[in-house]
TORROVEX-97086 format. One record per residue (C-alpha): residue number from 1; residue in one letter; x, y, z. Coordinates in nm, 3 decimals, padded with zeros to 5 digits. Example, Ala and Ser with C-alpha at 12.3 -4.5 7.8 and 13.67 -1.06 7.14 Angstrom:
+-----+------+---------+---------+---------+
:  nr : rest :      px :      py :      pz :
+-----+------+---------+---------+---------+
:   1 :    A :  01.230 : -00.450 :  00.780 :
:   2 :    S :  01.367 : -00.106 :  00.714 :
+-----+------+---------+---------+---------+
// end
This chain:
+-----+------+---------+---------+---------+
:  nr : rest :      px :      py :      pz :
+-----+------+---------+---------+---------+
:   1 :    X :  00.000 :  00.000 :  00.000 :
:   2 :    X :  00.302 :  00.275 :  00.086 :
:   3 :    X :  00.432 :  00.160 : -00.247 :
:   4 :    X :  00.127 :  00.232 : -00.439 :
:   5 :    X :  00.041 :  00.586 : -00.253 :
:   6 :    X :  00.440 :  00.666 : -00.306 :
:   7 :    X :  00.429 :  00.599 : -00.665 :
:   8 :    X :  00.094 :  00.793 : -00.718 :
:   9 :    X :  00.251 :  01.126 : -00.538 :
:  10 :    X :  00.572 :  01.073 : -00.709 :
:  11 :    X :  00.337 :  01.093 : -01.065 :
:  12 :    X :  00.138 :  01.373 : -00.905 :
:  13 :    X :  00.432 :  01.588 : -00.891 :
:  14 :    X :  00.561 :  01.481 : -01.216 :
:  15 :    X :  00.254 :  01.588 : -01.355 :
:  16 :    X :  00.207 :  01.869 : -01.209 :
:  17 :    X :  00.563 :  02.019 : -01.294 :
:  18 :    X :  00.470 :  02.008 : -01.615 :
:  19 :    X :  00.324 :  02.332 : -01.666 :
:  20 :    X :  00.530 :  02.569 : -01.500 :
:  21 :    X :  00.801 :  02.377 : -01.664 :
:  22 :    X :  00.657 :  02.442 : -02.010 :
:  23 :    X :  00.505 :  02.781 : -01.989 :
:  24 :    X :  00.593 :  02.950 : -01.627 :
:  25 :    X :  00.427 :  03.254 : -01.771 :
:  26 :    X :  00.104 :  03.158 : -01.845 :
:  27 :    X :  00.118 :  02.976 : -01.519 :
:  28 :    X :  00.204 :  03.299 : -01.342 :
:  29 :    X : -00.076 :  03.453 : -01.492 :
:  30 :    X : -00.346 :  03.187 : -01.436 :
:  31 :    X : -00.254 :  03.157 : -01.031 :
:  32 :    X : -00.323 :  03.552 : -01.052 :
:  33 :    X : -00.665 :  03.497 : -01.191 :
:  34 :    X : -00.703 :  03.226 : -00.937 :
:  35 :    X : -00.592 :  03.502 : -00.641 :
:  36 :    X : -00.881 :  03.735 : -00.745 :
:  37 :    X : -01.173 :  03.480 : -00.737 :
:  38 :    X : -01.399 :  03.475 : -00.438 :
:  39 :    X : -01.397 :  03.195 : -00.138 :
:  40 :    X : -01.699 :  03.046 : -00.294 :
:  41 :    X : -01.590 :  02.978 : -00.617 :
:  42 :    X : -01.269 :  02.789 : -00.518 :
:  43 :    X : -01.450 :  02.594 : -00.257 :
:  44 :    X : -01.691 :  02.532 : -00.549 :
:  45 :    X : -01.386 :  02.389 : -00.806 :
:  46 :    X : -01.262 :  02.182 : -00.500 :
:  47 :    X : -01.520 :  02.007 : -00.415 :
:  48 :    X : -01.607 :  01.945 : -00.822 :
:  49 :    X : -01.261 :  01.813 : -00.827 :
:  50 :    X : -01.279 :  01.615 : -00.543 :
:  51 :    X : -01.618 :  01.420 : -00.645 :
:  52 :    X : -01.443 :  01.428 : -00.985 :
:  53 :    X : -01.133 :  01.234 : -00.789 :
:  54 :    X : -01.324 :  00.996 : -00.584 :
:  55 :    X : -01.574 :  00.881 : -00.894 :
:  56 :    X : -01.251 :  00.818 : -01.098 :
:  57 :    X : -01.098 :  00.569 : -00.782 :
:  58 :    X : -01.433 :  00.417 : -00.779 :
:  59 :    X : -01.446 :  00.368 : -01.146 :
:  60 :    X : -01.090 :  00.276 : -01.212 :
:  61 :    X : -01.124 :  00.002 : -00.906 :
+-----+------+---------+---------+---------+
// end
């Protein structure tokens, strides 16, 4: 099980890296868009990415 949770962070952060290693400006410019939206609509996009998340574990197991 560590294995499995190691490996999936370790591909996280590959993943991840991708964009700022690609195209750090348009990265810097999207996190400022992200800075002026309210409390509300981020809690909204987390909690769509989290269901997201846990109906792709359910699906892929």
């Amino acid at each position: 099980m560590w294995h499995d949770l190691l490996v999936a962070m370790a591909l996280l952060m590959v993943i991840e890296g991708i964009w700022p290693f690609l195209s750090p400006a348009s990265l810097r410019r999207a996190l400022h868009q992200l800075i002026a939206q309210e409390d509300r609509a981020l809690r909204i996009a987390g909690l769509v990415s989290m269901l997201f998340g846990v109906i792709l574990l359910y699906w892929v197991n």
